[in-house]
Structures are given as structure tokens and as C-alpha cells.
ROGUMI-481199 format. One record per residue (C-alpha): residue number from 1; residue in one letter; x, y, z. Coordinates in steps of 0.001 Angstrom, whole numbers. Example, Ala and Ser with C-alpha at 12.3 -4.5 7.8 and 13.67 -1.06 7.14 Angstrom:
2
PT seq type      c1      c2      c3
PT   1    A   12300   -4500    7800
PT   2    S   13670   -1060    7140
# end
This chain:
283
PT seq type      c1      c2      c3
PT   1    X  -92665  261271   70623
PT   2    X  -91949  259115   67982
PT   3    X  -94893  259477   66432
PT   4    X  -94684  263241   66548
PT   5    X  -91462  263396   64559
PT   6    X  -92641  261712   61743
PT   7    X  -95436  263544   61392
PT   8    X  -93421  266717   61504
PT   9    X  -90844  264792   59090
PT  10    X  -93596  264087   57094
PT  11    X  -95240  267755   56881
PT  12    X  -91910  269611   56886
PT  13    X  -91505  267845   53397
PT  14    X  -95057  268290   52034
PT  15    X  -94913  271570   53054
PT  16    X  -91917  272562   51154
PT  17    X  -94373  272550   47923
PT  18    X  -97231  274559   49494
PT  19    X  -97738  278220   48516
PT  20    X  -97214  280690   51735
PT  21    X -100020  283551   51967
PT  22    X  -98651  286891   53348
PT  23    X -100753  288028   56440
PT  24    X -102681  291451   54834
PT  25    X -105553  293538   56185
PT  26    X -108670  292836   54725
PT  27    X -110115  295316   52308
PT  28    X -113500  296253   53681
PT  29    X -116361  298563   52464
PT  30    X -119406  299626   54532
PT  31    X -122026  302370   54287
PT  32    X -125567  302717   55756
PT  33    X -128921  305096   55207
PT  34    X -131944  305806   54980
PT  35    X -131858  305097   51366
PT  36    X -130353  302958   47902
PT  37    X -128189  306201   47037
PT  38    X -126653  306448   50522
PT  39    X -124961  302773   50243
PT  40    X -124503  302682   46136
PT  41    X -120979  304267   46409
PT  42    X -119531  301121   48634
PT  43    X -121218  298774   46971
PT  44    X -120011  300310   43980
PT  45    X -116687  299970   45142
PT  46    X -116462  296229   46147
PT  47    X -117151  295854   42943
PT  48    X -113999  297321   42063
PT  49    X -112598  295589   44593
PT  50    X -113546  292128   42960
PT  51    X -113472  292934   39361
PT  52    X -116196  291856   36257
PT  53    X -117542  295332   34994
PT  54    X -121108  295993   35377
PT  55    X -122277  293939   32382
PT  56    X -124371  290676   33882
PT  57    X -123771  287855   31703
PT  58    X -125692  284211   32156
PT  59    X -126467  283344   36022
PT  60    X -125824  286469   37677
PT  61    X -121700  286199   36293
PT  62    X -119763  289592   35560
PT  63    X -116771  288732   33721
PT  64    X -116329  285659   34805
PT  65    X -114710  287349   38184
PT  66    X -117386  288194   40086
PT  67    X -120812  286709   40901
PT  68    X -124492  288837   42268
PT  69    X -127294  287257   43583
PT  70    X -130235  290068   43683
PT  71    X -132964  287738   44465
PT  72    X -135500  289498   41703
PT  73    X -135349  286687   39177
PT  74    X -136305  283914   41816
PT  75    X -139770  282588   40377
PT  76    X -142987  283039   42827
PT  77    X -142911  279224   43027
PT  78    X -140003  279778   45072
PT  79    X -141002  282872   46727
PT  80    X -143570  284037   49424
PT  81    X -145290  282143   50583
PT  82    X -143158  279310   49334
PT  83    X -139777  278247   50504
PT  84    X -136431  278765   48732
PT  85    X -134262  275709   48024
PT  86    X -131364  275596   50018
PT  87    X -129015  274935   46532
PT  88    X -131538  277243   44178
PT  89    X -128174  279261   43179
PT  90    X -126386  276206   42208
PT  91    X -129293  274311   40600
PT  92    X -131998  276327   39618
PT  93    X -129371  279469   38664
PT  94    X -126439  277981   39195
PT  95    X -123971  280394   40501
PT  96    X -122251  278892   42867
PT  97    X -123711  279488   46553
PT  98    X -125591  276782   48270
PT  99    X -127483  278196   51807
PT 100    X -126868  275782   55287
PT 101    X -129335  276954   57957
PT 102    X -127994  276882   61511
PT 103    X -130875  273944   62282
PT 104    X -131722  271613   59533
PT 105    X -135117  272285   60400
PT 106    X -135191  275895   58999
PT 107    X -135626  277536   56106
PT 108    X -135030  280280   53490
PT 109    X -137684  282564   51765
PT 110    X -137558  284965   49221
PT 111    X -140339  287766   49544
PT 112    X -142787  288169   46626
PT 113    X -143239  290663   44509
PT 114    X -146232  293227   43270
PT 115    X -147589  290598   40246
PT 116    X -147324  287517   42303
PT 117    X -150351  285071   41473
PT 118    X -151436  284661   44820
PT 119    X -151661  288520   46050
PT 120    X -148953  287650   48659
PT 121    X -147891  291028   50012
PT 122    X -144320  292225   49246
PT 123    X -141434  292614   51465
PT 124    X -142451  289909   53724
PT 125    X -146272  291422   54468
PT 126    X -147959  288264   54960
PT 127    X -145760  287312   57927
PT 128    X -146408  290189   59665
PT 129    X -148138  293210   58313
PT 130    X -145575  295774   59951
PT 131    X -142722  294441   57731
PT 132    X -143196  296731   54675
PT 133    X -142893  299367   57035
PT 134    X -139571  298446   58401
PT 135    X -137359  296510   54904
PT 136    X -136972  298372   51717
PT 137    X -135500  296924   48643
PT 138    X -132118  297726   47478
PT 139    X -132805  296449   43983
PT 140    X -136303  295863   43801
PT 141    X -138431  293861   44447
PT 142    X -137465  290761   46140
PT 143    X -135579  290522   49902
PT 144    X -134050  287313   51173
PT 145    X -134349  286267   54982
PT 146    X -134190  283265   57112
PT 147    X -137018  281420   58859
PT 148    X -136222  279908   62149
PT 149    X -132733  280961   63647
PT 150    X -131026  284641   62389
PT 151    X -127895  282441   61668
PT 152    X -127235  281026   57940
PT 153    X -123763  279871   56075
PT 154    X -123229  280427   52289
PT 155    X -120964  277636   50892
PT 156    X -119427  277643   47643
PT 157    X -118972  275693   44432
PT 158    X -117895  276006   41271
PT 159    X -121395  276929   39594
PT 160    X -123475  274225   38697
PT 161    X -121478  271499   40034
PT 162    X -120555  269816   43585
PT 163    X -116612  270485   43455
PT 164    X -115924  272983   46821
PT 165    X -114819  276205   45417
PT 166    X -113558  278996   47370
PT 167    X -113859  283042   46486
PT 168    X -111672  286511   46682
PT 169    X -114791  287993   49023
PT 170    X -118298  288689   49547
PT 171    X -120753  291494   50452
PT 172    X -124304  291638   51350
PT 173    X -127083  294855   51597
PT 174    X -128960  294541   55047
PT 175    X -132708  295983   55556
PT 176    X -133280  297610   58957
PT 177    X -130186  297281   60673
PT 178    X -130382  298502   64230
PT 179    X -128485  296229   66798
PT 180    X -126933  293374   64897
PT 181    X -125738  292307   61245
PT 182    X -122364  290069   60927
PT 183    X -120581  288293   58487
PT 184    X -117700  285994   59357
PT 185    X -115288  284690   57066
PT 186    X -113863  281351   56979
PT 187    X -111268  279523   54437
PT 188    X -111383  276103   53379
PT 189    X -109397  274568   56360
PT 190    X -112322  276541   58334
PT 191    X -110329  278855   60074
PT 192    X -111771  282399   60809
PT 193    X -109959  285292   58295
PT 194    X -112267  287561   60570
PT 195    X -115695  288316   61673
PT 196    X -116925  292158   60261
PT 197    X -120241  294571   61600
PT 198    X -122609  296202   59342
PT 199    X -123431  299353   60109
PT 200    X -126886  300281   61773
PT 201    X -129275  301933   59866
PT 202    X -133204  302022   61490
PT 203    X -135546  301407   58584
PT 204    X -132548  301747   56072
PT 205    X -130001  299927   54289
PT 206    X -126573  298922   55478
PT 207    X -123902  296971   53112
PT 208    X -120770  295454   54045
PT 209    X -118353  293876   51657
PT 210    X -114686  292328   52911
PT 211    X -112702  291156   50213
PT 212    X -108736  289534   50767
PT 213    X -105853  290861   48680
PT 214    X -102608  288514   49957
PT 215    X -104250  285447   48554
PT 216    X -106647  284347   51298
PT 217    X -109455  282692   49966
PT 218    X -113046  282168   51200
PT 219    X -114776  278678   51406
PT 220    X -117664  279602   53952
PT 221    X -119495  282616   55150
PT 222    X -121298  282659   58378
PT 223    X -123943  285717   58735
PT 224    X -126022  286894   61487
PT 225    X -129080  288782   60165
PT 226    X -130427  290787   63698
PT 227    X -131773  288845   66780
PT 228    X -134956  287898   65559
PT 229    X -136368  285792   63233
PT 230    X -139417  287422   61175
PT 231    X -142273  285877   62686
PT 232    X -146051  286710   63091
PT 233    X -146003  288868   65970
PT 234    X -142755  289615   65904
PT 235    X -142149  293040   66108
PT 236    X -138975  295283   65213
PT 237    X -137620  297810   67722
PT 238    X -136144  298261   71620
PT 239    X -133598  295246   72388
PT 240    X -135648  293204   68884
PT 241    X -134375  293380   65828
PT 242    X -135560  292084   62321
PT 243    X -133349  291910   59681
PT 244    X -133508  290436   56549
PT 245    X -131312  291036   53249
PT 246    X -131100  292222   49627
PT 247    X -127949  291721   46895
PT 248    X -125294  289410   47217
PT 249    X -122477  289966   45816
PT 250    X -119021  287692   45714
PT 251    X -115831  286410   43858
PT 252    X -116525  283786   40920
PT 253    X -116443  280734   42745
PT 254    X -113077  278661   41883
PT 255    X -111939  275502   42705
PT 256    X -109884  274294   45832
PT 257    X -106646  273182   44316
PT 258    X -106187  269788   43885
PT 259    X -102533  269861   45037
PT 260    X -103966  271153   48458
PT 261    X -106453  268905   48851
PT 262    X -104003  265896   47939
PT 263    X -101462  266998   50337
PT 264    X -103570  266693   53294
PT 265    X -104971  263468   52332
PT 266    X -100980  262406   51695
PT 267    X -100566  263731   55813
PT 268    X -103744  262007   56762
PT 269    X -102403  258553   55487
PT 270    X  -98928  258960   56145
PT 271    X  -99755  259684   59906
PT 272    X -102175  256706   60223
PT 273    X  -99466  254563   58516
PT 274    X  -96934  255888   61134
PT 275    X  -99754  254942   63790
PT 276    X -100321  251411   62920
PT 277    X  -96265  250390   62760
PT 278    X  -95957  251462   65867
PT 279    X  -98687  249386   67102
PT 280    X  -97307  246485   65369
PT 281    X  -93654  247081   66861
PT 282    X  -95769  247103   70670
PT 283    X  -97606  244019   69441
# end
């Protein structure tokens, strides 16, 4: 009992100096189709929603407020039938998103395009030849998709460095939607701000952008891209479904204040030094 009020002692003082974030809706945009056009208006207005213009400066950076990943630049040494780095977007290009697969094991893979050296077919061909059939490109010609489990996280930093970074929101165009495309928020103390649907779209697109306006603020991003991994063999349709992904879009990545950071560590220590006193006094 002790214990317990000086620990809430201790945090009802710290806490006097931490900001307190209204509870707000989240501001979401969907759309789905059989085509680019049919989802260009939402995606159109997450933008908005986030800020930056249309201009693309250095490293995929609009205004220095927003951030797009459309996968076309990756070289084919990183693409098909080559794996992508996990930290590509924060090395390579940096831009502040670093990929975590659900299994250490698995991997990312960026589909190649028409001029690739090797005559890899596009959209993901060469793992299974029914693929083209099924993705389209949003922004052509590269897709993105997992290998191994449907599950990835996107992480954040502030570009080009390892300092955690959170940001305002993020979207993402699906391929071939037709049972099952999530994206769950999380903010830096990894607590859920909410888990959000795409909508279904059989052989089209689907995007789905969630952005916060009360001052929440995003350090992870769990998505769920269909059921099923694209595999040889593996083939779209009934109770599977294959889904892999085009443009990313999200806040510029900022850092976590420090003060934040610093107050938790103060808590951390101040509750282990009430801990060990108490042992003493028992000893």
C-alpha cells in the first residue's frame, strides 16, 4: 500500500507537466473500385487531411508535413525477384518507415517492373502466373506485399536516423480486396487509437487513410493484407484472399518528445527507488 502511494505521489506530480489529449473521432477516408479514378478522390483527400501540397520534394517529402512511399523508385536490385530491406525507407530513401514482419523469418518484396534486367514478370508474375490478373497498380508500376505471414508493422523515425518518431496518420491503396484488409493504429505507449477496414473491391483497388485531429499521435501501424500470403499455387478467390499493396502515404515523421520520454524514465526510477527502501526498512 505503501508502495502504491508513492507511486501515485510520484505520478500525480509528474503528471501535472504532461500535455492532456482531448478524446476526438478519428478522421477517416475510404473508397474502393474497379479502377485508379474510383479511389483518387479519398486519397486525394487524406492528403488534405495531412497537409504538404502535391509538390514531392527529396525522399518522397511534401512540405515537410507529409511523407509517400509509391514503391516505383525502388531499384530492381531490391525488387522481384529480390527481397526488400526491412529499413530501405530509412536507409536507402530515407523517409522515415522501417517494415517489422510478424516472424523474423519473413520478408518484404517489391514487384518488378516492365524493363527489369532479368525479364521478371510484373505485378508479382513469377510467383504465380495468375497474379497480374488479380493486382493492378495504383501508381504504376511497382506493388509492395509480404512473404510469409499477411501481418507486417510500419515503425517510424525521424528520416534517416534511429530517434522513434511518431506521425498525424497514415493511409495505404490495397490490390484485390475481397475478405480482409486492416490497419491498426497504435501510439508510442502502444496503446490501440483503433483498428479500421478497407473496403472490398474484387480485382480493384481499395484505400483507407485514418488520420487524428485532438493531438493523438502514431508510433506503430499494424496491417493485415488478406488471408493469404502470395505463394506459388496460391490462388485468389472463395474463403482465399491475396492481397498485396500500392502507395503509402503518412505524416512527416517527428520526434517523441523528450520531456515524455524523460518523465517515464523519472517514474521508472523513482518507483524502483521506492521499491528498494522498503526492502531495506524489512531487512
Amino acid at each position: 500500500m505503501k508502495l502504491s502511494r508513492c507511486v501515485a505521489a510520484i505520478m500525480g506530480g509528474v503528471l501535472v507537466g504532461m500535455p492532456v489529449v482531448a478524446s476526438a473521432a478519428a478522421v477517416v477516408r475510404s473508397a474502393a473500385g474497379a479502377d485508379p479514378a474510383s479511389i483518387t478522390g479519398a486519397r486525394d483527400q487524406f492528403r488534405l487531411d495531412l497537409g504538404g501540397g502535391n509538390v514531392a520534394g527529396a525522399n518522397g517529402s511534401f512540405g515537410g508535413v507529409r511523407r509517400e512511399i509509391n514503391w516505383d523508385g525502388v531499384p530492381d536490385s531490391f525488387s522481384s525477384p529480390n527481397t526488400l530491406p526491412n529499413d530501405f525507407f530509412n536507409v536507402n530513401s530515407p523517409r522515415g518507415a522501417i517494415f517489422v514482419p510478424n516472424d523474423p523469418g519473413d520478408s518484404f518484396q517489391v514487384s518488378a517492373d516492365d524493363s527489369n534486367p532479368t525479364l521478371t514478370p510484373v505485378e508479382f508474375g513469377e510467383i504465380d502466373p495468375t497474379y497480374p490478373g488479380i493486382f493492378q497498380t495504383f501508381s504504376a508500376q511497382r506493388l509492395f506485399g509480404t512473404r510469409g505471414d499477411t501481418n507486417l508493422q510500419v515503425l517510424f523515425r525521424v528520416p534517416g536516423t534511429n530517434t522513434l518518431a511518431t506521425v498525424a496518420g497514415f493511409g495505404a491503396v490495397f490490390t484485390d480486396v475481397d475478405l480482409n484488409a486492416t490497419i491498426e493504429f497504435f501510439d508510442s505507449a502502444n496503446i490501440s487509437l483503433g483498428a479500421f477496414a478497407a473496403p472490398a473491391a474484387n480485382n480493384g483497388l481499395s484505400f483507407l487513410g485514418v488520420s487524428f485531429n485532438a493531438g493523438e499521435q502514431v508510433a506503430k501501424v499494424q496491417i493485415v493484407s488478406g488471408n493469404t500470403v502470395p505463394n506459388s499455387g496460391n490462388l485468389d478467390g472463395g474463403t482465399v484472399d491475396i492481397v498485396v499493396m500500392d502507395d503509402f502515404i503518412y505524416g512527416e515523421p517527428k520526434a517523441i518528445p523528450e520531456p515524455t520520454t524523460g518523465i517515464l524514465g523519472a517514474l521508472a526510477l523513482a518507483t524502483l527507488s521506492v521499491a528498494r527502501r522498503q526492502r531495506a526498512r524489512r531487512g
